[in-house]
Every structure is written in structure tokens, then in C-alpha cells.
C-alpha positions as CSV (number, residue, x, y, z in Angstrom):
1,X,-23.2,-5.1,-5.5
2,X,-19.6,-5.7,-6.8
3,X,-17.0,-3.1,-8.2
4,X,-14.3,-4.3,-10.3
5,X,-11.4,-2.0,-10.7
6,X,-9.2,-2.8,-13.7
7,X,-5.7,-1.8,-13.2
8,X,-5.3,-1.4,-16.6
9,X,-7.7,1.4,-17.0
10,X,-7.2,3.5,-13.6
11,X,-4.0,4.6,-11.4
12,X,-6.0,5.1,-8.4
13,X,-9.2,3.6,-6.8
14,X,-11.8,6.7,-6.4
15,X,-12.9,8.0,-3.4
16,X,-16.1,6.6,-2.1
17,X,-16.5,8.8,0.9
18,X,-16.0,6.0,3.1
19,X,-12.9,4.2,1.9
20,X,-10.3,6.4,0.2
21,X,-7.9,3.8,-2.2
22,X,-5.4,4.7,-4.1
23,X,-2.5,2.7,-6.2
24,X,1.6,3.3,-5.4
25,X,4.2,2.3,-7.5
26,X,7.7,2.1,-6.9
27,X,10.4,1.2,-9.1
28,X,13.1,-1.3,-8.6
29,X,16.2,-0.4,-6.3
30,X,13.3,3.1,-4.9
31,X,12.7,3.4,-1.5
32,X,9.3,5.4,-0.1
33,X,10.0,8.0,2.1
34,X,9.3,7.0,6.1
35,X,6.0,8.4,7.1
36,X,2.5,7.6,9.5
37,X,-0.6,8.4,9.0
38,X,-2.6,10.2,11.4
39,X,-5.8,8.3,12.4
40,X,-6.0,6.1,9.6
41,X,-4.3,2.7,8.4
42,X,-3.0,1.7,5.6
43,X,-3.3,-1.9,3.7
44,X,-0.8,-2.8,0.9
45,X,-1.8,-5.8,-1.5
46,X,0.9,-6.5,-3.4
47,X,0.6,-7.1,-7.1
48,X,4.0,-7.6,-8.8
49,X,7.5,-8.0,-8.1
50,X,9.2,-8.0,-4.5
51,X,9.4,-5.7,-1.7
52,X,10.9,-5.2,1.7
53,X,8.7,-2.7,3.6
54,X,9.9,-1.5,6.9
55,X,7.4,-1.0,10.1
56,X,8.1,0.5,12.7
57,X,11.6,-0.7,12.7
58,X,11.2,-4.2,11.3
59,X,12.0,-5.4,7.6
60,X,10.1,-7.7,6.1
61,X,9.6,-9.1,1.9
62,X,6.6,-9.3,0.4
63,X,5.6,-10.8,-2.7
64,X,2.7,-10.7,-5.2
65,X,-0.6,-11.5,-3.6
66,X,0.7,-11.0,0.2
67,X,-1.0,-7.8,2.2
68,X,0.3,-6.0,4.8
69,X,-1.6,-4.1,7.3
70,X,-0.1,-0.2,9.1
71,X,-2.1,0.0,12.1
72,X,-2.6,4.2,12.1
73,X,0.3,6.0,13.2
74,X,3.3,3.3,12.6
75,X,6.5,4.6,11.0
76,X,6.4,2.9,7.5
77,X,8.2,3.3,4.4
């Protein structure tokens, strides 16, 4: 079976029990506050604009349709 989540319709994935998804938007020139999560990583998929996003210390861009992966417990914003 196959779920398709419009963006158009929603502002966060629901919870399935399993997976928890959720949608985060930031507006230009913003910056996310520096946080971890405990015992759970995060996956960002990127669907419009540009943005750097700081790991644990390191800055990289990202673009539309580029993911990036927080292993549990990394510093991010």
C-alpha cells in the first residue's frame, strides 16, 4: 500500500505509531534554534529554496530534493 501526502492539504505528516513525520518551515534570513534529539534521528528532504544546516559543527547548503540525515543525538540547527 502507498500513502501520498499532499503538501497542499496538510502541515504535518500524522503519526503512524511507528514513524512520527512532521513538516518545518523556515523563512528566509531564520535560523532554527540548536538542538538533539534524544534517541531518535532526524531526516530533512528538502523541498524549496536553499539552506545551510549546521551538524555538529559543520555547515553545509542544501537545495531542493537533497536529504540530510541527524544521526540521534547530533547538535543541529
Amino acid at each position: 500500500m502507498v500513502t501520498v501526502f499532499r503538501t497542499d492539504r496538510y502541515d504535518r505528516f500524522p503519526d503512524s505509531g511507528l514513524v512520527r513525520g512532521g513538516m518545518f518551515y523556515l523563512d528566509g534570513n531564520k535560523v532554527a534554534t540548536c538542538h538533539s534529539r534524544y534517541a531518535t534521528s532526524e531526516v530533512f528532504v528538502f523541498l524549496t529554496g536553499v539552506c545551510d544546516a549546521k551538524v555538529d559543527g559543520m555547515t553545509e547548503r542544501f537545495v531542493v530534493d537533497e536529504i540530510l540525515y541527524v544521526p540521534a543525538e547530533e547538535k543541529h540547527e
